[in-house]
N, C-alpha and C positions, 0 to 999 in steps of 0.2 A: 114627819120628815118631808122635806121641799122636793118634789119630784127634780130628775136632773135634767137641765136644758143644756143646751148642746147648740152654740153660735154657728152657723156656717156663713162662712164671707170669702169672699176673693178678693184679691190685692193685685193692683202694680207694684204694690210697696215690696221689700225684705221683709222675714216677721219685724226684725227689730224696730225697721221707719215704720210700720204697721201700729204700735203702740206710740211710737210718737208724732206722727203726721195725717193720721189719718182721723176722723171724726169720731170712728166707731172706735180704733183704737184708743183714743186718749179716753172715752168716755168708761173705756171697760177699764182704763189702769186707776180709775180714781179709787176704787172698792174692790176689795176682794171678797168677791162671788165664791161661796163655797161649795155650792152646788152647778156651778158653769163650769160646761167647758167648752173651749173654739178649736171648732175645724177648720183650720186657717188655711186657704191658697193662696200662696205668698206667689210673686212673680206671676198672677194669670196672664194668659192670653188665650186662653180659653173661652167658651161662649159660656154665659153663669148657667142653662140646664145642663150642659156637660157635668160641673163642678156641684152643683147640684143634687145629680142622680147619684155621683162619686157616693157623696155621703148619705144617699139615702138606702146606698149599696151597703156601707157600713154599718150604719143602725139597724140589719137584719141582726148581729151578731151582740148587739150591744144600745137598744131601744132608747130612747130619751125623745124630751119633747125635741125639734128643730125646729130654731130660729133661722131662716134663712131673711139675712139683711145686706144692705149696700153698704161697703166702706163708710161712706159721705155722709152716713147717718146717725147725731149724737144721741145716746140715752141719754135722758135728762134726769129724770128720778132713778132713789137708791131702790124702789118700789117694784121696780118693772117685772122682775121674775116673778113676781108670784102673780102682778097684774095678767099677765102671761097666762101663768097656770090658772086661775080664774075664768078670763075669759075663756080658755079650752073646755073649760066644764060648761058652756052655752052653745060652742060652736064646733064643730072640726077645723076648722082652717078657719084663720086669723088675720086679720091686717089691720091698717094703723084707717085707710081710707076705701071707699069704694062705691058703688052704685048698686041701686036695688032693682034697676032692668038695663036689659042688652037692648041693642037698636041697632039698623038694618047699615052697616055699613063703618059700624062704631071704629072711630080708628085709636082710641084710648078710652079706660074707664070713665073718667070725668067729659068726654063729646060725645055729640051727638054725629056730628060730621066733619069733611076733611077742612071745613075753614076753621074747624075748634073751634067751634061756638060750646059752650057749658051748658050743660044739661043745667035743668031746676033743681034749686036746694032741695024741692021734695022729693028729689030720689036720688041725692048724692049724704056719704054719710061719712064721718069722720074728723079729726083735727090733728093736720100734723103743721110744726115750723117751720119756715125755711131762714136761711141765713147764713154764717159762721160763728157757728158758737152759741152759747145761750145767752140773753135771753135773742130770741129769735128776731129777726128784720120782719118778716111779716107771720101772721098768724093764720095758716087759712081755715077756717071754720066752714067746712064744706058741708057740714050738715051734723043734725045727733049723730053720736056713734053709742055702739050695744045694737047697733042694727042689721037683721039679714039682710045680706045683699047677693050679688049675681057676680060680679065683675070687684076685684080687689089690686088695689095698687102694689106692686112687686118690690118696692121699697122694703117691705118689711113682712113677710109672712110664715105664723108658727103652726105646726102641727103635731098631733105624735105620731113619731115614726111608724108606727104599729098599725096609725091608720092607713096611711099610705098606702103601706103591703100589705094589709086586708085588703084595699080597693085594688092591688097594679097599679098606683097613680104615679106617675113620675114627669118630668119635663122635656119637651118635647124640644130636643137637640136640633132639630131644622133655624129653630132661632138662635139667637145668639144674645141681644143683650136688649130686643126689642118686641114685643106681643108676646113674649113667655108665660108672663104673667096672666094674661086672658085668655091664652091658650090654656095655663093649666086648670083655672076657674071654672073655663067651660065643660072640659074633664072631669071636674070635680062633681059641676052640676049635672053632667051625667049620669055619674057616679051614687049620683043621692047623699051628696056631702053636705052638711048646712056652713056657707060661708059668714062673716059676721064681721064687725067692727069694732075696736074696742078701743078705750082712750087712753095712751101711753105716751107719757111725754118725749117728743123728739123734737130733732131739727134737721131736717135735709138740707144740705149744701148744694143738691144739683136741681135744679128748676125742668132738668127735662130735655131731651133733643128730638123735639117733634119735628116734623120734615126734612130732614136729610136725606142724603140719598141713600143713605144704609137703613134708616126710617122706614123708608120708601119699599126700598125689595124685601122688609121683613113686615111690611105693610101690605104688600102683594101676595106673599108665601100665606099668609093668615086668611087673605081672603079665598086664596083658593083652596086651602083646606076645610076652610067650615062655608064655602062660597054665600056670606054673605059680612 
């Protein structure tokens, strides 16, 4: 039997426009998943570890793997779940892209520094889409994925719950929609987690909002919690 995965995503949408407007949603009404289920925050305005921890509150009572994903994000293959479950059997915590070392100042997985210069392919790993729709506008092949890495793109990250709450691992609510994801990495590699890369077909619709000024103050809050 297929272990059960457990979607968590946040919405501006209604559920309803959730399943039609949104990437993730259209891409989950194509099939029905028998062993999914979505923890859906319809209406967020919430910061996504808020929404987050919600559900990783609830998975004490009722365990599955969590998938925590962005709206904006299409599954492409009917494949994914159990790609999913596979790769959990090489890694603890999952993602679609990421880097296999941190650097002094890093202000996203894929830089090295604040002019977003790109670190070298030999220590960036993974392949996601970007675009509307499939097949994707561009491809980025950021490096092999099946790889450990240190640092994982928040776009798309699965775990079992179970590990979570064996470590206390949870997300650190001072952010909101920016450094969460490296903030919990770094958590993790505290933690003694192995993070990893695995190849799932998708497409991201958002390219990213590096330097803004809400960027900026949750680019601040990060450094001065781990000051570096």
């Amino acid at each position: 039997m297929s272990p059960k995965l457990r979607i968590v995503v946040a919405t501006r949408e209604s559920k309803e426009d959730f399943l039609f407007k949104t990437a993730l949603g259209k891409s989950l009404a194509v099939y029905n998943y028998p062993h999914i289920e979505i923890a859906l925050f319809e209406r967020n305005k919430s910061g996504l570890p808020a929404v987050y921890n919600q559900a990783i509150d609830a998975a004490r009572q009722d365990p599955a793997i969590l998938v925590f994903v962005h709206d904006d994000v299409y599954l492409c293959g009917f494949n994914w779940p159990n790609e999913v479950a596979e790769g959990l059997e090489h890694f603890h915590i999952l993602g679609l892209a990421g880097n296999k070392r941190r650097s002094p100042m890093q202000p996203a997985w894929a830089f090295i520094d604040t002019k977003f210069t790109w670190d070298t392919r030999d220590n960036l790993s993974g392949i996601v889409g970007h675009g509307k729709g499939f097949p994707p506008t561009i491809l980025s092949q950021f490096g092999p994925p099946r790889q450990e890495v240190k640092l994982l793109d928040g776009l798309f990250l699965a775990c079992h719950s179970t590990t979570l709450q064996k470590h206390d691992l949870r997300f650190d609510e001072r952010f909101n929609f920016h450094f969460y994801d490296m903030d919990f990495c770094r958590q993790a590699e505290i933690a003694g987690l192995l993070m990893g890369t695995w190849p799932i077909s998708t497409v991201h619709e958002s390219p990213g909002n590096f330097g803004t000024e809400v960027w900026l103050t949750a680019y601040s809050k990060y450094l001065e919690k781990w000051k570096n």
